[in-house]
ROVEX-898109 format. One record per atom (N, C-alpha, C): residue in three letters; y, z, x. Coordinates in steps of 0.1 Angstrom, whole numbers, padded with zeros to 4 digits, always signed. Atoms other than C-alpha are relative to their C-alpha. Layout:
BEGIN
alaYZX...
***
This chain:
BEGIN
unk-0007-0011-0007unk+0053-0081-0281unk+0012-0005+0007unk-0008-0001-0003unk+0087-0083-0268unk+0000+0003+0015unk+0002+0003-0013unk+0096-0084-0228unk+0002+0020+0003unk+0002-0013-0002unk+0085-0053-0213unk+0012+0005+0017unk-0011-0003-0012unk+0109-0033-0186unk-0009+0008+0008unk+0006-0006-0012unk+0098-0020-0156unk+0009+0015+0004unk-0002-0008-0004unk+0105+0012-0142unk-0002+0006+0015unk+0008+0001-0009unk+0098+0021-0105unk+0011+0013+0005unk-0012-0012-0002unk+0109+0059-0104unk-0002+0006+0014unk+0002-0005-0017unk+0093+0068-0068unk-0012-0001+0010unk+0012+0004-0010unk+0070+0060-0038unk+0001+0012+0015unk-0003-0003-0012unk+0065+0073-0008unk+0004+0015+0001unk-0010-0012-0003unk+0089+0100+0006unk+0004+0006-0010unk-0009+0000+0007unk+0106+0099-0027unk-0013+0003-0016unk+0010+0000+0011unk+0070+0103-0045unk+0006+0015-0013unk-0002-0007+0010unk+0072+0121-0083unk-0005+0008-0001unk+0007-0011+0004unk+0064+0154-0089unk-0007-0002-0014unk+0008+0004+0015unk+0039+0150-0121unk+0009+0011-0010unk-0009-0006+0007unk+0058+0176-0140unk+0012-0007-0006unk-0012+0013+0004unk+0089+0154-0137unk-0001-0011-0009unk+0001+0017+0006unk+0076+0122-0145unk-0009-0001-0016unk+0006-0004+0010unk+0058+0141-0173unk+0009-0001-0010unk-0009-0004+0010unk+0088+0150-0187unk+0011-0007-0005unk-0005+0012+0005unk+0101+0113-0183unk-0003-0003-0010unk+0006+0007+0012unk+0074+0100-0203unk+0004+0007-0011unk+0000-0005+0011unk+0080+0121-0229unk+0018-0004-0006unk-0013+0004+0006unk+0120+0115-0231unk-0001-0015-0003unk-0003+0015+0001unk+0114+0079-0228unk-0011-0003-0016unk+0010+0000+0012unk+0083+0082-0255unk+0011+0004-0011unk-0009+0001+0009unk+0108+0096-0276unk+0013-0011-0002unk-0015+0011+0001unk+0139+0068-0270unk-0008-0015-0008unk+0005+0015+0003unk+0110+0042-0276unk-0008+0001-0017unk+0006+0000+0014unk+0095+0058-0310unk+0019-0001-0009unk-0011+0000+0000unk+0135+0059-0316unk+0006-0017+0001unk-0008+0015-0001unk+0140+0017-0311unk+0014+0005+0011unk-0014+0000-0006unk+0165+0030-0286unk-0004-0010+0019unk+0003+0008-0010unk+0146+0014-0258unk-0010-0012+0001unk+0010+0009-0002unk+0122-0015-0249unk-0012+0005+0000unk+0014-0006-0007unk+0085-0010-0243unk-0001-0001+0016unk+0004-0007-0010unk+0082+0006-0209unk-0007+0003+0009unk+0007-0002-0009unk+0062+0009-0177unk+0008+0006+0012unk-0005-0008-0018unk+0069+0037-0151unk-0006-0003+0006unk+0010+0002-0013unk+0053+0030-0118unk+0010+0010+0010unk-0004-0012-0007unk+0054+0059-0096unk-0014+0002+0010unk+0008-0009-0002unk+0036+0075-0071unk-0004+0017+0003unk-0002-0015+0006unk+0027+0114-0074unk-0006+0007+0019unk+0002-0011-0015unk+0025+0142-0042unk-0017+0004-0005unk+0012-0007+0004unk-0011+0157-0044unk+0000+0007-0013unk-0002-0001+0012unk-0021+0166-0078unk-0010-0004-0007unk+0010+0004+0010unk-0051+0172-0101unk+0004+0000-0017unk-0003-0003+0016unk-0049+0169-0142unk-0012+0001-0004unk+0013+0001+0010unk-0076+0173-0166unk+0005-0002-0008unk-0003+0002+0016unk-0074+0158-0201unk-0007+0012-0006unk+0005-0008+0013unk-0089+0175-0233unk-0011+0003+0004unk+0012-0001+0003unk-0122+0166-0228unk-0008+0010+0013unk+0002-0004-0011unk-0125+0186-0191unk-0010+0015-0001unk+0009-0015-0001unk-0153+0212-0186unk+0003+0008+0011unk+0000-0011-0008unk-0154+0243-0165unk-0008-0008+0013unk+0011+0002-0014unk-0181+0231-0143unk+0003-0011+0009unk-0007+0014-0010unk-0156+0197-0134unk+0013+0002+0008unk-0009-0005-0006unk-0131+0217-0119unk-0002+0003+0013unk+0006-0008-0014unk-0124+0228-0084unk-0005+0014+0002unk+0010-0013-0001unk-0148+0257-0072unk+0008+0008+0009unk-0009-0013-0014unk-0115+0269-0044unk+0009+0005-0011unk-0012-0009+0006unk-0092+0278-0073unk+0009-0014-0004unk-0015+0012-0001unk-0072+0244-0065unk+0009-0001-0015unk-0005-0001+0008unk-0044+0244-0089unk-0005-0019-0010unk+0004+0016+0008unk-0053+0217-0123unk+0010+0002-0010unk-0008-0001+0014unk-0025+0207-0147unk-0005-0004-0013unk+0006+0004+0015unk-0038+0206-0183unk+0008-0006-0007unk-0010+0008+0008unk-0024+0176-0198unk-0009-0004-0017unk+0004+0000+0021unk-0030+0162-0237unk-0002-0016+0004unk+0010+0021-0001unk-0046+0121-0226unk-0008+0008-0003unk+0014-0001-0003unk-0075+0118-0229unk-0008+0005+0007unk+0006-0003-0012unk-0104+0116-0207unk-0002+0013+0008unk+0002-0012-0007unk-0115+0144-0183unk+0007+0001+0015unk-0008-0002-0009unk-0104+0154-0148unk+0002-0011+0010unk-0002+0016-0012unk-0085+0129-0120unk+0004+0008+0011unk-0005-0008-0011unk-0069+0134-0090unk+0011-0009-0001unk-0008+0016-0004unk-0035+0112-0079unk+0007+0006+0009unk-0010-0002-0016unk-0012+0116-0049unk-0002-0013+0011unk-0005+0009-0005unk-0005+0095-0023unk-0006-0012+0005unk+0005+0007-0002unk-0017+0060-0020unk-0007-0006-0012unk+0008+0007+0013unk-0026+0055-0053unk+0013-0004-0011unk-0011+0006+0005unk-0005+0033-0076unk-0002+0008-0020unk+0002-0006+0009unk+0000+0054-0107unk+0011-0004-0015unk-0005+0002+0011unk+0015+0036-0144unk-0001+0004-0012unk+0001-0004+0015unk+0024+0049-0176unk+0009-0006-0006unk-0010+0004+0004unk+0031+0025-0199unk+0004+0004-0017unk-0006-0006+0011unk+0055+0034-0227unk+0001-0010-0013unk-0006+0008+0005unk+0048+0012-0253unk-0007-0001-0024unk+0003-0003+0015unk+0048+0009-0298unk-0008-0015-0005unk+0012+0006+0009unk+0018-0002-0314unk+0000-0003-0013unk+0001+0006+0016unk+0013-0015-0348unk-0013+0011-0002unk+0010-0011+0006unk-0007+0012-0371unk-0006-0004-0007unk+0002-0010-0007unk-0031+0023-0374unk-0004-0005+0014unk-0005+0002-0014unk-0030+0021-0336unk-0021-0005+0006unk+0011+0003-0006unk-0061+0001-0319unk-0001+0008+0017unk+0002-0008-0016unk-0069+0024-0290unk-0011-0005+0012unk+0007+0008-0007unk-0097+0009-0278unk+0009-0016+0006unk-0003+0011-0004unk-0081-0027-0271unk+0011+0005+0007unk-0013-0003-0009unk-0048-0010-0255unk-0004+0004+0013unk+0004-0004-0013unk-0072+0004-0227unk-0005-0013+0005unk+0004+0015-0002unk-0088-0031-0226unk+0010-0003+0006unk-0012+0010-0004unk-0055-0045-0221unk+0001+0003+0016unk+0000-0004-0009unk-0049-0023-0194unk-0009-0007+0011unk+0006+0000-0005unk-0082-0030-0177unk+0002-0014+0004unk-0001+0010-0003unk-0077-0065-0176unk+0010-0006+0006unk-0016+0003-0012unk-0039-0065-0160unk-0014+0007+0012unk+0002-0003-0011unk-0057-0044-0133unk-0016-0006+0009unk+0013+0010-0005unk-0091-0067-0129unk+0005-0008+0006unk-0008+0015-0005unk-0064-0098-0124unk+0002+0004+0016unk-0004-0005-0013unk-0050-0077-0098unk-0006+0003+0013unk+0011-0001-0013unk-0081-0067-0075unk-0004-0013+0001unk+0008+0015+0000unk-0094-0103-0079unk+0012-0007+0009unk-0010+0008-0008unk-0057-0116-0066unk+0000+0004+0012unk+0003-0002-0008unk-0062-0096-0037unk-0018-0003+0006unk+0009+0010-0006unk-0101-0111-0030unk-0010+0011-0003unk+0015-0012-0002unk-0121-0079-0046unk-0003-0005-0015unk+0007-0001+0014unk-0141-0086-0078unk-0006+0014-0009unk-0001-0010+0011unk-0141-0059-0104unk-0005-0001-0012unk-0001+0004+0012unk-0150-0053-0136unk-0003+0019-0011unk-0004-0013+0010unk-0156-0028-0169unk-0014+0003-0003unk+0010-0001+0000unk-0187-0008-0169unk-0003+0003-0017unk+0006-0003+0013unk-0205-0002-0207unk+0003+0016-0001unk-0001-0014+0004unk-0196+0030-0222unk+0011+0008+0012unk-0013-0005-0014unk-0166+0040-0189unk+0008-0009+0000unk-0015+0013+0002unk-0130+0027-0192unk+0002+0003+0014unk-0005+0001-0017unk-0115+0022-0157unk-0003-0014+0004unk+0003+0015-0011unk-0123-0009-0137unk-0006+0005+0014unk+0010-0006-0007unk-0152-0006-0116unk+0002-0008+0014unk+0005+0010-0006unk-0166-0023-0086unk-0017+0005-0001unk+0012-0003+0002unk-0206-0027-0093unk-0006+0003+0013unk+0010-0002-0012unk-0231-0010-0067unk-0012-0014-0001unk+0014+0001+0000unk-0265-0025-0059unk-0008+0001-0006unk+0009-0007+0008unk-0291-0024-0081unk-0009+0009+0002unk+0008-0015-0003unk-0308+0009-0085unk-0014+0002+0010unk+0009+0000-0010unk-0338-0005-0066unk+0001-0005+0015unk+0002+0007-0011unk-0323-0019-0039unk+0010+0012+0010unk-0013-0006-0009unk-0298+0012-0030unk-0008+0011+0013unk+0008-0007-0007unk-0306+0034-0001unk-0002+0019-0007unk+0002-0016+0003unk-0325+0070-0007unk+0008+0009+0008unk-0012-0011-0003unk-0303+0101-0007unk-0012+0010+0005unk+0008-0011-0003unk-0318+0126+0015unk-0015+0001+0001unk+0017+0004-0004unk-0354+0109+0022unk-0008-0005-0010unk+0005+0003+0008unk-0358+0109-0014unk+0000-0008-0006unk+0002+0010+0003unk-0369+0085-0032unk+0008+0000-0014unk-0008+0000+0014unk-0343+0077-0068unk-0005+0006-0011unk+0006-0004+0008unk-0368+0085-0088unk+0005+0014+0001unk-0004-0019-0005unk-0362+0129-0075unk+0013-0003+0000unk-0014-0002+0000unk-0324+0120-0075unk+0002+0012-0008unk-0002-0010+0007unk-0312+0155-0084unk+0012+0000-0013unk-0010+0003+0004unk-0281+0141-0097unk-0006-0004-0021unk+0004+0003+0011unk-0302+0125-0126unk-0014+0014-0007unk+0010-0008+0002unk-0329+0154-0128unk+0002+0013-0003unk-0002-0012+0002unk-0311+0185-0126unk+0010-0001-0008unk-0010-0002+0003unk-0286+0195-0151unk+0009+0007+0008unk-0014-0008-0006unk-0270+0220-0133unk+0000-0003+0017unk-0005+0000-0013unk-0270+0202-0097unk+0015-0005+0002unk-0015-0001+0001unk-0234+0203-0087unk+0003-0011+0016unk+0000+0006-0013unk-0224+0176-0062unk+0015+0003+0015unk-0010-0009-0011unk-0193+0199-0050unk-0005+0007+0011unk+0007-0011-0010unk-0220+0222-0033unk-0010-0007+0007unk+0010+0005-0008unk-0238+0196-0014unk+0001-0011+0007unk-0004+0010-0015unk-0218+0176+0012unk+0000-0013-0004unk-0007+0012+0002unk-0208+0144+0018unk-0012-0013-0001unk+0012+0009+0004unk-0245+0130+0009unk+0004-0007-0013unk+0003+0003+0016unk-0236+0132-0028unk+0014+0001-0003unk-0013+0000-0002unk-0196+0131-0021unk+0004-0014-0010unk-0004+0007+0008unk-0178+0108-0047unk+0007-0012+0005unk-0006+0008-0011unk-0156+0094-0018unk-0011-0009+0006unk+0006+0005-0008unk-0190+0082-0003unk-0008-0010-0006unk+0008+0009+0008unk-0204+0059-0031unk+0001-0014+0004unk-0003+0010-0007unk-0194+0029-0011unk-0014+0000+0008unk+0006+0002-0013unk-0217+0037+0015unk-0018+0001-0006unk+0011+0002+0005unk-0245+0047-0010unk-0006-0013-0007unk-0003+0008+0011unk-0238+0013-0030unk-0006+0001-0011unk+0004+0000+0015unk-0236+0028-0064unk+0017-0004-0002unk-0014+0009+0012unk-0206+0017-0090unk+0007+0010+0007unk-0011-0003-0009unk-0174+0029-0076unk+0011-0001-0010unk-0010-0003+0007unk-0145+0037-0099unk+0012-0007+0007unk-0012-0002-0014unk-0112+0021-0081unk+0011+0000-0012unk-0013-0003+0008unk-0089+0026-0114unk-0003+0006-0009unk+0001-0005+0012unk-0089+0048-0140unk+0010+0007-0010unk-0017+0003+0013unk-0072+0047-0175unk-0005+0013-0008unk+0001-0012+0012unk-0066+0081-0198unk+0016-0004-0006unk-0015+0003+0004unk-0041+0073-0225unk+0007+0012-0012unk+0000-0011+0014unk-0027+0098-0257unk+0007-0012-0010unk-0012+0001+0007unk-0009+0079-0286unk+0006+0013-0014unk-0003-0011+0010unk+0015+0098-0306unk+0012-0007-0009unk-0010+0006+0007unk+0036+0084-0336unk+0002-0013+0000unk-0003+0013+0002unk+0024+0052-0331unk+0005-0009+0017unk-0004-0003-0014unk+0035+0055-0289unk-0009+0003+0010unk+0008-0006-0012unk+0014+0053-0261unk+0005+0007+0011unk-0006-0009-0018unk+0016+0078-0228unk-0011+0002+0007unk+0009+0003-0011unk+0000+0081-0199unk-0003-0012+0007unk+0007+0020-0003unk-0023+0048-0185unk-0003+0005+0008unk+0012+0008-0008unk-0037+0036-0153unk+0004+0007+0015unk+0000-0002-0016unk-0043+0050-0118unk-0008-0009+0011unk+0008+0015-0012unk-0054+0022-0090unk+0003+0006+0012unk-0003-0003-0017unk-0062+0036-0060unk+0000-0011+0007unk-0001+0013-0011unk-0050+0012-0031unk-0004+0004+0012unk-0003-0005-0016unk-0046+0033+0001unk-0004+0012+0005unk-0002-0009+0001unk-0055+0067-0008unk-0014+0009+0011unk+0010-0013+0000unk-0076+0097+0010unk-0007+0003-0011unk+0004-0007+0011unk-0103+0098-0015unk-0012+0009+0000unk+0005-0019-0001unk-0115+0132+0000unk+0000+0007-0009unk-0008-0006+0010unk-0095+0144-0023unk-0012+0004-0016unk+0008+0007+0009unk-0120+0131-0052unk-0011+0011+0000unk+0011-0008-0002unk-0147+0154-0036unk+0002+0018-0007unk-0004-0015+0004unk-0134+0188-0049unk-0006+0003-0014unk+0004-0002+0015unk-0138+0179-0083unk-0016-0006-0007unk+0014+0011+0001unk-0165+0156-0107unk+0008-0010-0004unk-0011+0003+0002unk-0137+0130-0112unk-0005-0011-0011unk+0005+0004+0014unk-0143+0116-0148unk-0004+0008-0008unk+0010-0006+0002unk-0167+0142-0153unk-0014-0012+0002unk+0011+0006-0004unk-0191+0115-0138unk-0005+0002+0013unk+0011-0012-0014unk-0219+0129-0114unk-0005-0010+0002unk+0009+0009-0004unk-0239+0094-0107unk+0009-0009+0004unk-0008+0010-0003unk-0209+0075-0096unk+0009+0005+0008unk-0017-0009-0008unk-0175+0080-0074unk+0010-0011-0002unk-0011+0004-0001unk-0146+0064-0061unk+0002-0013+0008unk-0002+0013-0008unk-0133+0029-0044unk+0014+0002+0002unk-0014-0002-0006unk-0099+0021-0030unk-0005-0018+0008unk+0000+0006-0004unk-0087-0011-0026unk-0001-0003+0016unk+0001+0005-0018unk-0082-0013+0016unk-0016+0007+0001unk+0017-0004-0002unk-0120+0006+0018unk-0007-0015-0005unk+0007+0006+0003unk-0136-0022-0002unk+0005-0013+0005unk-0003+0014-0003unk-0116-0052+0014unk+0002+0002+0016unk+0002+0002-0012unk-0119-0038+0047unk+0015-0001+0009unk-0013+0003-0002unk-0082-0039+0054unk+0011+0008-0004unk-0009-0009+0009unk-0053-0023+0048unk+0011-0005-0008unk-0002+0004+0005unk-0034-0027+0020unk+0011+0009-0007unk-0013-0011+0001unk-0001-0010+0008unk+0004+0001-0015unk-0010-0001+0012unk+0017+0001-0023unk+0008-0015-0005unk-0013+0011-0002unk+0045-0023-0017unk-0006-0014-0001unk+0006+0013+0002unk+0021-0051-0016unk-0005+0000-0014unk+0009+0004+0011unk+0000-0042-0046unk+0012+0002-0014unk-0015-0006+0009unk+0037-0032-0068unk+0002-0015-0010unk-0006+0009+0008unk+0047-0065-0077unk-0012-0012-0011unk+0013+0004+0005unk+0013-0076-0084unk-0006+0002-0012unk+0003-0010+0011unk+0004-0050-0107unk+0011-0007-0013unk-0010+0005+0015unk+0037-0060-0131unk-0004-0008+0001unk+0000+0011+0009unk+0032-0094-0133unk-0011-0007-0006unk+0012+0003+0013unk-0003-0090-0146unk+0002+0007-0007unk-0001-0005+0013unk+0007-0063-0167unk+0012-0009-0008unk-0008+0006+0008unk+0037-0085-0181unk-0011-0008-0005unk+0009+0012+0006unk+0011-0116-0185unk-0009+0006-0013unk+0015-0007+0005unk-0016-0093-0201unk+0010+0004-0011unk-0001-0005+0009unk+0005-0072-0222unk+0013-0010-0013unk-0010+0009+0009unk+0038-0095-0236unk-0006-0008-0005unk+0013+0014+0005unk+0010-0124-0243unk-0010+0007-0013unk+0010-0007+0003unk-0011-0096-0262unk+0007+0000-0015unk-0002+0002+0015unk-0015-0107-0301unk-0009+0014-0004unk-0002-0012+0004unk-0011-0069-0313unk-0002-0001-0012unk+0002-0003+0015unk-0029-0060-0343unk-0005+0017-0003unk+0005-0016+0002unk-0036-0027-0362unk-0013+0001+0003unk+0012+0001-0002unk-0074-0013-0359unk-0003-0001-0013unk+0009+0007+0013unk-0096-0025-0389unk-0001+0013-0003unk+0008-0013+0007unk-0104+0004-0410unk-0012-0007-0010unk+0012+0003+0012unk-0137-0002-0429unk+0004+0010-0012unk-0002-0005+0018unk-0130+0009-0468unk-0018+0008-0003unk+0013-0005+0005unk-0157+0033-0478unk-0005-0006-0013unk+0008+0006+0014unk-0181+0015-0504unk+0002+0009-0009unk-0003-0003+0015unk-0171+0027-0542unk-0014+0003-0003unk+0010-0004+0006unk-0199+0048-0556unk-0005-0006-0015unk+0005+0006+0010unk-0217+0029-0581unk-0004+0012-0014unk+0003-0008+0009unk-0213+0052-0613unk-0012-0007-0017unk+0007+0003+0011unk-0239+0053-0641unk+0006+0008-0014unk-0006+0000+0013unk-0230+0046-0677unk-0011+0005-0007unk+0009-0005+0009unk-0245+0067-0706unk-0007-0009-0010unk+0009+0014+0016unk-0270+0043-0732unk+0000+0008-0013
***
């Protein structure tokens, strides 16, 4: 891969309306399926602001109305706004396009990154993002007197952890020590072009988190770097960090198509 360019369209005061930066990616997705530009990484951060991908059900929405943008990634519903380091990078794949290993890639610039700041991370089986692991299921404390075994979360289909306080709050999985989300990747490719990528909460209110089911996962929540390191920890600090594991990770990254397996040739029988 070729040297990737940075972009760093707004922080802070100056944060991105997602609409906007929507409608970056997209002009820039087109300059870069066009050879008119490099491969690509916006870093931005966004004002309050929920999305849902494709896969988002009714029941992972907010229950006040709160407004949700329906975008075309992947994945199901997030949240992003302020304090969370938010990248989408813009970059052309070799076809047919390995989708799995491009979130990999991802996951592994932003493991480098929690670990350089002194948090250990990693990638849970079957959930892309970059975790931090809870406690093992026997050692965590009981919710509500009960014992894990009655956890309604695993028992009931239809218990909703919107309607039942900050016992079973997404923000509070720290305190329960179960797995904890602290980045999560939804990507789309189109034409051979990826869009979208990676949200790393560093700094954020992750109240926020509680409105929805944020994944669509009910047995897990959310982390944030300064929560988990006990400290506080800024944008501005985690910015330059962030690039130069995604440069290491992704310009280093021997890019190949995805394997297609050839369907076995039907063995025809000859007449005697």
């Amino acid at each position: 891969m070729g040297e990737l360019r940075f972009v760093r369209m707004g922080f802070g005061d100056e944060a991105v309306d997602y609409q906007v930066a929507w409608d970056e990616q997209r002009r820039v997705h087109a300059a870069r399926f066009a050879d008119e530009v490099p491969d690509t990484v916006i870093l931005l951060e966004h004002p309050p602001v929920y999305t849902a991908g494709r896969r988002t059900e009714a029941s992972e929405r907010p229950l006040d109305g709160t407004p949700v943008i329906d975008v075309d990634r992947g994945g199901k519903i997030t949240w992003h706004g302020p304090g969370q380091l938010v990248g989408y990078p813009i970059q052309k794949l070799p076809r047919p396009v390995d989708v799995v290993a491009h979130v990999r890639r991802l996951e592994e610039a932003l493991i480098r990154t929690c670990a350089e700041f002194g948090l250990e991370t990693t990638r849970v089986e079957g959930r892309s993002g970059v975790w931090v692991l809870g406690d093992p299921v026997e050692q965590r404390p009981s919710l509500g007197g009960l014992s894990l075994d009655f956890d309604p979360r695993l028992q009931d289909e239809e218990f909703d952890p919107r309607l039942n306080g900050p016992e079973y709050a997404p923000s509070n999985a720290g305190q329960r020590r179960e797995d904890r989300k602290i980045a999560a990747i939804g990507i789309r490719v189109a034409k051979g072009v990826t869009m979208h990528g990676f949200a790393l909460n560093v700094n954020p209110d992750n109240k926020w988190f509680d409105k929805i089911i944020p994944c669509g996962i009910r047995d897990a929540g959310v982390a944030s770097l300064a929560n988990e390191l006990g400290r506080d920890v800024t944008i501005e600090e985690v910015l330059p960090v962030v690039e130069r594991h995604l440069r290491d990770v992704l310009e280093n990254a021997d890019l190949r198509p995805r394997v297609v397996e050839k369907a076995p040739v039907a063995a025809t029988a000859s007449g005697v």
